[in-house]
N, C-alpha and C positions, 0 to 999 in steps of 0.2 A: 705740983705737976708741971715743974718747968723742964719740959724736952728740949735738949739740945741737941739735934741732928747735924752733925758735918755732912748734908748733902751739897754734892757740886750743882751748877745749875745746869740744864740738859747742855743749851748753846757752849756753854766751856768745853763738856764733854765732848762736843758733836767736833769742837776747833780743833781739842786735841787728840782726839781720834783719827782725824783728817789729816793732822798734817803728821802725824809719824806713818800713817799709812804713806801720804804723797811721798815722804821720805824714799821707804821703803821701796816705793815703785819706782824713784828715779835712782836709786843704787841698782835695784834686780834688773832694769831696764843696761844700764853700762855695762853690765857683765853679759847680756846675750847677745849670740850672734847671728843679727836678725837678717843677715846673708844669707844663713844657712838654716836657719828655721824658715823662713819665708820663699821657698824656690819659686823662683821666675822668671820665666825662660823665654828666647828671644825665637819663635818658629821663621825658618829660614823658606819654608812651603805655600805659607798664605800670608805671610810677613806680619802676623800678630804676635805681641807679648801674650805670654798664656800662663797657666800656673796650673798644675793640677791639682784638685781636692776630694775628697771623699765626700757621696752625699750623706753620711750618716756616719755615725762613731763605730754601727757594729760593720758594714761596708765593707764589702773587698776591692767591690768596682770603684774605679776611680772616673770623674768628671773633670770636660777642661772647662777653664773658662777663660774666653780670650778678654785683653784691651784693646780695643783703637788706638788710644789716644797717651798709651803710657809711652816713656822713655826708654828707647830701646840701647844707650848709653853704658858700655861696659857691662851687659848680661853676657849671659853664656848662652850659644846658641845650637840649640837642641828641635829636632822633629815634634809636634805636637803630634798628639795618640790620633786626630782626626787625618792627617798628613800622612802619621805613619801605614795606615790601613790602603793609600793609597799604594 
């Protein structure tokens, strides 16, 4: 009854697992354009950076949410939705 099992040990599994995923997310990362998937707009009204989002996936309404403290450095500068109602 001599079993020979080729199992890997979890930790190998767990390294190689890890690093073709990390791979993977720093090629899929190079290829988007996180300009343009991340809009963040410079409101020229109350002089916050703001971004708008959806509070939920099924959602039509849209929410702002401002920054204080971000970089307002080559955005694009657009009314936020609280501004525009003004």
């Amino acid at each position: 009854m001599n079993n020979e099992i080729d199992d890997t040990h979890i930790i190998d599994w767990i390294l190689e697992s890890t690093s073709s995923n990390k791979n993977w997310q720093i090629k899929h990362g190079k290829n988007m354009n996180w300009k343009q998937n991340y809009a963040v707009y410079n409101c020229d009204g109350c002089n916050y950076v703001y971004e708008e989002v959806k509070p939920s996936a099924t959602s039509n309404k849209k929410m702002v949410v401002k920054y204080k403290d971000f970089p307002k450095y080559k955005l694009v500068i657009r009314k936020c939705l609280l501004c525009r109602k003004d």
